[in-house]
C-alpha positions in Angstrom: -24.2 -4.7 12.4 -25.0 -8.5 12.5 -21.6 -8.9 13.6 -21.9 -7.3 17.0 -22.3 -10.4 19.9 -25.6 -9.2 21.7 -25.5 -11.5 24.6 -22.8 -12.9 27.3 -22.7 -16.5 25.4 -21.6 -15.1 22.1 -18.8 -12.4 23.9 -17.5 -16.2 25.3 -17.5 -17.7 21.6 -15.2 -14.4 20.4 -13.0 -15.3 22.9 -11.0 -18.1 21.0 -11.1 -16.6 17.8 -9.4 -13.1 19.7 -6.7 -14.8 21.5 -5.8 -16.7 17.9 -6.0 -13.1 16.4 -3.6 -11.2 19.1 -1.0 -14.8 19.2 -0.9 -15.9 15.5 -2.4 -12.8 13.2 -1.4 -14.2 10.2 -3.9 -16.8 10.5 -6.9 -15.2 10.3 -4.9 -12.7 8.0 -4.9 -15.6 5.3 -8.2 -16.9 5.8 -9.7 -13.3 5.5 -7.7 -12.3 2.5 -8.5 -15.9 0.8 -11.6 -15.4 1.0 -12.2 -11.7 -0.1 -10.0 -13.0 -3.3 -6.9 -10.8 -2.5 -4.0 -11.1 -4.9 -1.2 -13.1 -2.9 -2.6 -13.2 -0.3 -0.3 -15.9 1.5 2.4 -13.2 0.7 0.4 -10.9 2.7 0.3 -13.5 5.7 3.6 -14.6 5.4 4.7 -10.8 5.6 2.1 -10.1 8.8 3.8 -12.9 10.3 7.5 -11.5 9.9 6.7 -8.2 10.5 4.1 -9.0 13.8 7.1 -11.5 15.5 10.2 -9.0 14.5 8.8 -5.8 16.5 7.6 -8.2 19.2 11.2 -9.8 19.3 12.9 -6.0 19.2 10.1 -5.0 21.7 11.2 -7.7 24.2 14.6 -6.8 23.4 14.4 -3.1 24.7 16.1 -4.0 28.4 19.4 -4.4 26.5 18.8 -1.0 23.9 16.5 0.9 24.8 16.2 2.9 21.3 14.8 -0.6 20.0 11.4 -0.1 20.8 10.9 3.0 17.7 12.2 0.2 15.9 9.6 -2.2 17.2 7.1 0.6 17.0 8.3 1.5 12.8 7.9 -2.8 12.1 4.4 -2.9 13.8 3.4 0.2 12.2 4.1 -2.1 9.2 2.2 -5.1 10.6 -0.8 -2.9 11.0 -0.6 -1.7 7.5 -1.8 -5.2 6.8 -4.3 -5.4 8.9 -5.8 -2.0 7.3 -5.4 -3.4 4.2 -7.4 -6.6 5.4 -10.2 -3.9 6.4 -9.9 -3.0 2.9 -10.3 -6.0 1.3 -13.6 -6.6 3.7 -15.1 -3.5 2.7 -14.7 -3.8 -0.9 -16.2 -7.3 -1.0 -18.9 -7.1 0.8 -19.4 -3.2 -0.7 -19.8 -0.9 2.3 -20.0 2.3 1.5 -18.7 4.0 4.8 -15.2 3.9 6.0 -12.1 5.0 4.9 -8.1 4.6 5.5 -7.9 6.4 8.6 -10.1 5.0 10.1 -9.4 1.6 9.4 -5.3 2.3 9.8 -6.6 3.5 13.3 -8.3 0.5 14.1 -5.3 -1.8 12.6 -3.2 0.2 15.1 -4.9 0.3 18.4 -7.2 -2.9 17.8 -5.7 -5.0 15.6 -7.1 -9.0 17.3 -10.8 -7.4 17.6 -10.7 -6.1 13.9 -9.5 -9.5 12.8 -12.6 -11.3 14.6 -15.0 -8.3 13.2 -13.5 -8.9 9.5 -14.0 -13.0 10.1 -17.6 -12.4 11.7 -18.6 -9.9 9.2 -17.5 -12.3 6.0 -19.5 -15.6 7.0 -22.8 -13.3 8.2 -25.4 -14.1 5.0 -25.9 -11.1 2.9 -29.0 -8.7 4.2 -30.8 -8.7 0.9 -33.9 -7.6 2.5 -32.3 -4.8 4.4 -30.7 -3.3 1.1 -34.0 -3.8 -0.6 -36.7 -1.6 1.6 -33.8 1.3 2.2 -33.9 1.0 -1.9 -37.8 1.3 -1.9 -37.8 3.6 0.8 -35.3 6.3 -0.9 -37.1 5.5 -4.3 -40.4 6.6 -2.4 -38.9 9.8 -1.1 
């Protein structure tokens, strides 16, 4: 995709935007679900932000009870929830076709700050008209 950096320079300009998106998720939370026009979506960051800070708080926690980190795992579970749902959102406005909730609760789950930058990257890339068009004449042709 046009998203994808393709050369060491552009892996170095990521690397802002994916230490804001592991610290402070509900940034880029907002901005993404602003922009896709998601219904309350400050709620949404708001809620990423309680949820994100609560299991980290209960994770850091754990020396004292050990039986805090399921806890921390139920409230991150939670947090990535969001961040599927910010996949979501991404998809549906920019209408790709492939994907689905798995995959994208999967994602949410194990790379939550890199699917943040890919959601950011993959909103302010131009739309491909020409792209869309020839596979459109091409499978007309067929």
């Amino acid at each position: 995709t046009t998203c994808l950096p393709t050369s060491l320079s552009e892996v170095c300009r990521d690397v802002p935007r994916l230490v804001e998106a592991a610290l402070l998720p509900f940034l880029p939370i907002k901005r993404i679900l602003a922009f896709t026009m998601a219904p309350a979506a400050s709620c949404y960051a708001i809620l990423s932000f309680v949820t994100f800070y609560f299991a980290v708080t209960l994770l850091a926690m754990c020396p004292i009870e050990a039986n805090l980190r399921f806890i921390a795992a139920a409230w991150y579970m939670a947090f990535a929830a969001i961040v599927a749902y910010t996949r979501y959102r991404v998809r549906h406005h920019r209408q790709i076709l492939h994907g689905d909730v798995l995959t994208d609760a999967c994602i949410a789950v194990l790379f939550y700050p890199l699917a943040l930058v890919q959601h950011e990257k993959e909103l302010r890339a131009p739309d491909d008209v020409s792209f869309y068009s020839e596979k459109e004449s091409e499978e007309k042709e067929a």
